[in-house]
C-alpha positions in Angstrom: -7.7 -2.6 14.5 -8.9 0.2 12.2 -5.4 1.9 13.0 -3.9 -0.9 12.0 -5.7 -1.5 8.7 -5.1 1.9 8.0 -1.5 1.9 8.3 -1.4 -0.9 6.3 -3.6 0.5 3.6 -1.2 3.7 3.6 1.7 1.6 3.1 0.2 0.0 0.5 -0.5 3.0 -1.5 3.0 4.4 -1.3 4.5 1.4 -2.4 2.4 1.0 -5.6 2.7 5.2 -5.7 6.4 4.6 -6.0 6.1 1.9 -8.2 3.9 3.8 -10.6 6.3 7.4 -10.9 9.3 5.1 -11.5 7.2 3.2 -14.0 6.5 6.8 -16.0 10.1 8.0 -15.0 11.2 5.0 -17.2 9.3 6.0 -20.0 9.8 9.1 -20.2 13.5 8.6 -20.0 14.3 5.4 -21.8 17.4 3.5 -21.1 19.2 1.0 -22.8 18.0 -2.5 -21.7 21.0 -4.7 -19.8 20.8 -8.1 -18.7 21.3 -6.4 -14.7 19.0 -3.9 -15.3 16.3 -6.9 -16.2 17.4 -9.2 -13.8 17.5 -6.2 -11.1 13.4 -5.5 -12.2 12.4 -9.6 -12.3 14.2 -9.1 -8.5 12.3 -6.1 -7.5 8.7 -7.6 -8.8 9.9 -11.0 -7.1 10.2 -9.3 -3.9 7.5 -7.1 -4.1 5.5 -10.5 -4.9 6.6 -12.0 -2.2 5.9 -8.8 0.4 2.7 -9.1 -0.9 1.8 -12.3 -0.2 3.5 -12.6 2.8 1.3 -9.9 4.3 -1.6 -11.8 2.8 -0.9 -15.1 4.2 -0.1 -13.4 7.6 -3.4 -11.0 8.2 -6.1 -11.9 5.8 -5.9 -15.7 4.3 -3.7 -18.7 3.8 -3.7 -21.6 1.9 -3.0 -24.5 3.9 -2.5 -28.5 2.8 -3.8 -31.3 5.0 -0.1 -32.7 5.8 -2.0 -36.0 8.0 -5.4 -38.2 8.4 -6.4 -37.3 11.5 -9.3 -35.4 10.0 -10.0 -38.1 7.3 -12.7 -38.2 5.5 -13.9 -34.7 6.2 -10.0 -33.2 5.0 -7.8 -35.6 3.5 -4.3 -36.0 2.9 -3.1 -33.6 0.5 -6.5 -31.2 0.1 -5.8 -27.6 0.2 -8.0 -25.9 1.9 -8.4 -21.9 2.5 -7.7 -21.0 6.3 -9.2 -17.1 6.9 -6.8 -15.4 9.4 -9.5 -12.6 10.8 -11.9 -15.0 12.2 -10.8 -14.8 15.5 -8.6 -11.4 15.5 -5.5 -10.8 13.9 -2.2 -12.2 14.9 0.4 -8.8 14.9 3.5 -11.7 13.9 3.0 -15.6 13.6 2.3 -16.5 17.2 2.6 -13.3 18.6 -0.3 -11.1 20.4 -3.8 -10.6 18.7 -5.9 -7.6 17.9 -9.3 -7.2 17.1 -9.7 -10.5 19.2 -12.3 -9.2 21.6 -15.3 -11.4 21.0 -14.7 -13.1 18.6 -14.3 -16.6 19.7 -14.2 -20.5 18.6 -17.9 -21.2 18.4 -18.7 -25.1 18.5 -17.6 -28.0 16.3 -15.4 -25.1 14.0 -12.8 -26.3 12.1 -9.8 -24.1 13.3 -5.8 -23.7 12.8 -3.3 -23.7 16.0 0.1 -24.1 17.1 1.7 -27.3 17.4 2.2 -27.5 21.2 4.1 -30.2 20.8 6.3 -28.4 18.4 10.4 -28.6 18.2 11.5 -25.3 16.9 14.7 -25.8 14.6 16.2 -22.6 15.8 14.7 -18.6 14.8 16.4 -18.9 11.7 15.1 -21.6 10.1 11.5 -21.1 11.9 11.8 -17.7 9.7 12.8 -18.6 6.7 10.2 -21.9 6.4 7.3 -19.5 7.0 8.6 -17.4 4.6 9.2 -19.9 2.0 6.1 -21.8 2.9 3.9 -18.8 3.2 5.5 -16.8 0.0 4.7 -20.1 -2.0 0.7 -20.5 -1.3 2.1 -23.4 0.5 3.3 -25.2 -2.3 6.9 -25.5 -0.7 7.7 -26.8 2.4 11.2 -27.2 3.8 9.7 -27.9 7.3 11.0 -31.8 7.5 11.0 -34.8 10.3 14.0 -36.6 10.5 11.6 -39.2 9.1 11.1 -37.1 5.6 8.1 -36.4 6.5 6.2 -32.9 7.0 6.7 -31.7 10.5 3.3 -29.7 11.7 3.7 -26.4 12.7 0.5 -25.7 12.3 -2.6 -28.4 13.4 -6.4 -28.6 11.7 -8.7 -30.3 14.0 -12.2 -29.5 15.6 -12.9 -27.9 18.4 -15.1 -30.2 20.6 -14.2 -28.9 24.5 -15.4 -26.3 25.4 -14.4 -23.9 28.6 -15.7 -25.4 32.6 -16.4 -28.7 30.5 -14.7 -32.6 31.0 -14.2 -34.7 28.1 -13.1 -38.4 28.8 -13.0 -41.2 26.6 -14.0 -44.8 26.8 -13.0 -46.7 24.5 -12.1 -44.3 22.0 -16.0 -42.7 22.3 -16.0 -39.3 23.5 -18.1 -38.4 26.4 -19.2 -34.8 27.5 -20.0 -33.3 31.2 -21.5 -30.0 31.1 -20.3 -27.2 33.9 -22.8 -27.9 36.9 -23.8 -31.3 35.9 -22.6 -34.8 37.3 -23.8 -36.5 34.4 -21.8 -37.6 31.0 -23.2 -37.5 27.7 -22.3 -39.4 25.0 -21.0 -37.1 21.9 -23.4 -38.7 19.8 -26.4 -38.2 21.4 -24.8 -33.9 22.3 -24.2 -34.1 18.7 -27.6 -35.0 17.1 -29.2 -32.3 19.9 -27.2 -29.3 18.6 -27.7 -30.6 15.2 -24.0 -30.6 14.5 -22.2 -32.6 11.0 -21.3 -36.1 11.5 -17.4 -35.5 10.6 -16.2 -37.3 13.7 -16.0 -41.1 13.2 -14.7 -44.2 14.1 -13.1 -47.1 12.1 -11.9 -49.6 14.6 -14.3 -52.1 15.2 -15.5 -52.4 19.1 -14.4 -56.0 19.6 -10.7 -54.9 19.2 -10.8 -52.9 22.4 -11.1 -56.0 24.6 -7.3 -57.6 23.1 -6.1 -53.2 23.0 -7.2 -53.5 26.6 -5.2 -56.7 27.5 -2.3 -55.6 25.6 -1.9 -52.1 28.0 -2.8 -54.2 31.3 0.4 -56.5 29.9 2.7 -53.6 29.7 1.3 -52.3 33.0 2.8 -55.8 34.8 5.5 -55.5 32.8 6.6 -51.9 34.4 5.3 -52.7 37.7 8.2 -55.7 37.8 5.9 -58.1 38.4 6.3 -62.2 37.5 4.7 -62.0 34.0 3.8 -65.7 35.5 1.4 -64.1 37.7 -1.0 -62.3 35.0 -4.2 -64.1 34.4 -4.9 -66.2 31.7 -8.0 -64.1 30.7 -5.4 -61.5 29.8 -3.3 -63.9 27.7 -6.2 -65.0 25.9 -7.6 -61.5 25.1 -4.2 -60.2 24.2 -3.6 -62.8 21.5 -6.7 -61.0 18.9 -4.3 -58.2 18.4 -0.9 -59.9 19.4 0.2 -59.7 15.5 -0.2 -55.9 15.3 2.9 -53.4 16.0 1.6 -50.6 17.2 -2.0 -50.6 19.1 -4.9 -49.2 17.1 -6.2 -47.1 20.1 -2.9 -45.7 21.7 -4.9 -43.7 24.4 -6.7 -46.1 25.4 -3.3 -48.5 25.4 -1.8 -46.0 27.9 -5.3 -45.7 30.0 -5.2 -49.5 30.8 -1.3 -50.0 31.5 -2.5 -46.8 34.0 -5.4 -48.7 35.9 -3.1 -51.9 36.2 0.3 -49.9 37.8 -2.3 -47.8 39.6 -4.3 -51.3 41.0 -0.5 -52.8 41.9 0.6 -49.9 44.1 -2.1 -47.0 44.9 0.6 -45.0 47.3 2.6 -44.4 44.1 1.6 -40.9 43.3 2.2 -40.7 40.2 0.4 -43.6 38.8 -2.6 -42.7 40.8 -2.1 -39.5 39.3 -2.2 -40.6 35.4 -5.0 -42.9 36.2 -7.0 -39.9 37.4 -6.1 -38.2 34.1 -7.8 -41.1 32.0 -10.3 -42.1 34.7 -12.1 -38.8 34.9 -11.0 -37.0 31.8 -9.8 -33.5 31.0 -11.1 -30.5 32.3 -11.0 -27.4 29.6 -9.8 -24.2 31.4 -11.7 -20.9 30.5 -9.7 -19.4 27.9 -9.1 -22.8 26.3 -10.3 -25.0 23.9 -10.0 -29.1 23.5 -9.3 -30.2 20.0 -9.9 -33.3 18.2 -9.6 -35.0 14.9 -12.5 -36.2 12.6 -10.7 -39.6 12.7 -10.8 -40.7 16.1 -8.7 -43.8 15.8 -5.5 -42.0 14.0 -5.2 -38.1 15.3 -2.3 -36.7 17.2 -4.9 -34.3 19.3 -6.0 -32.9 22.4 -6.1 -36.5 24.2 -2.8 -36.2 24.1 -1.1 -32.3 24.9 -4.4 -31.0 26.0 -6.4 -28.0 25.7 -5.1 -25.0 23.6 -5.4 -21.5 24.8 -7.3 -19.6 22.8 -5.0 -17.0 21.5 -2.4 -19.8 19.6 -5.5 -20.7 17.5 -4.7 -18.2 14.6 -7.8 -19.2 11.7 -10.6 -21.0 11.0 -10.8 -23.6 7.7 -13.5 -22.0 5.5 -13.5 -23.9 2.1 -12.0 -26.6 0.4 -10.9 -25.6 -2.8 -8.4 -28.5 -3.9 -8.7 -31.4 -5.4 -11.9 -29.9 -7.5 -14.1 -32.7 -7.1 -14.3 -32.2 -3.4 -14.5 -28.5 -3.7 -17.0 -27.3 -0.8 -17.6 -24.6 2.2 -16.9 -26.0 5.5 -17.7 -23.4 7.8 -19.5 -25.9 10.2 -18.6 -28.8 8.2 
């Protein structure tokens, strides 16, 4: 690392050395002013702009916007927010290899920066020039698009709740943790209020929805299992009709963990379904090396539910301090 930081310190200081003798060379030899010869110096400062933040953004600090509000109310949609890039070492290229890593890692309930695993890459070229533009911009352009319009996420902001050798599972959109060596789940409430960590994490959807959510998923999971939608219980029907007006269920894991249990119930030698019921049954097990991120706002976060735990080394910062809109300026180291 101090190698590193040296080199780049040397670097530095030949660059502005350079800058500065051609600066008194100019002076001292005064030329007649062109429009090239200013456009060619507004293009060398633009580029040597641009170097410079670039290398900021990449080894020190970035500026980062909340693109989503899956961490609602704690970040909202459209704060900037200042992401330091040394927390847990120093990425040599975006999503390459660390250094200075050893150590330092994800402590509980921080607010970190990763890679999208679920990521579509648009091709090296345009991967490139995004982060460029992106990055050489303090974020304030993004050409990084869904087909949709809307921002596609590179990079995610979410907590980190799972830790290494532990299972998180979810009932009804609650998170429930089992410590390595113990058989026994604990609410993340009551693990919350013993470490004396924030209250970020929330819910919005009211518990009585889960019982038509519920319904709705056992519906789908007669539907794929082919079986005479005649046959489902009436229970079922009646449950289902509390949400039967919505298009899209408010709890989608829990959507998917139901129409699980009922193809699983239908046929238990298919492996596969016994297989994904496991999954939502028991929960997920964090890997060493790995962490399990969530959003603040349970009911609407694309997170760790969903691709899993992230290794360690793709989370590349930690979200320090919310400096944008200035009436919600604050730290949020823990927060």
């Amino acid at each position: 690392m101090e190698r590193f930081l040296s080199f780049l310190e040397h670097t530095t200081v030949r660059i502005l050395t350079h800058r500065k003798a051609l600066k008194a060379y100019a002076v001292a030899h005064p030329v007649k002013r062109t429009f090239v010869g200013e456009l060619k110096g507004w293009a060398d400062a633009l580029v040597f702009a641009v170097f410079a933040v670039l290398l900021i953004n990449q080894y020190i600090f970035q500026f980062f916007v909340i693109p989503t509000p899956s961490m609602e109310s704690t970040l909202n949609v459209g704060d900037r927010v200042f992401v330091s890039k040394t927390i847990y070492g120093v990425e040599i290229y975006p999503g390459g290899p660390k250094i200075a890593s050893r150590n330092r890692q994800v402590q509980r309930d921080d607010i970190i920066t990763f890679y999208n695993p679920e990521y579509v890459s648009k091709g090296p070229f345009f991967d490139i020039l995004s982060q460029i533009i992106y990055m050489g911009t303090f974020s304030l352009v993004n050409i990084d698009k869904n087909e949709d319009g809307s921002i596609a996420e590179r990079l995610y902001v979410k907590r980190a709740i799972g830790f290494p050798t532990e299972v998180i599972r979810f009932r009804e959109g609650n998170v429930e943790v089992r410590q390595a060596g113990s058989a026994v789940f604990t609410k993340e409430e009551k693990q919350r209020s013993e470490l004396s960590l924030v209250d970020g994490p929330h819910r919005s959807i009211d518990a009585s929805t889960y019982e038509g959510i519920k319904a709705w998923g056992a519906l789908f999971g007669y539907q794929e299992s082919k079986v005479n939608m005649q046959a489902v219980p009436a229970y079922l029907r009646n449950q289902y009709l509390s949400v039967q007006g919505d298009n899209y269920p408010d709890d989608y894991f829990q959507f998917e963990a139901s129409k699980s249990r009922t193809k699983h119930l239908f046929n238990p030698s298919d492996s596969s379904a016994r297989s994904e019921y496991a999954f939502y049954k028991h929960g997920i097990y964090v890997p060493q090396g790995h962490i399990l991120p969530l959003g603040d706002n349970r009911d609407n976060s694309r997170d760790g539910r969903y691709f899993g735990p992230v290794k360690q080394t793709k989370i590349n910062g930690s979200v320090r301090f919310l400096f944008w809109p200035l009436g919600r300026v604050r730290p949020l180291g823990n927060a």
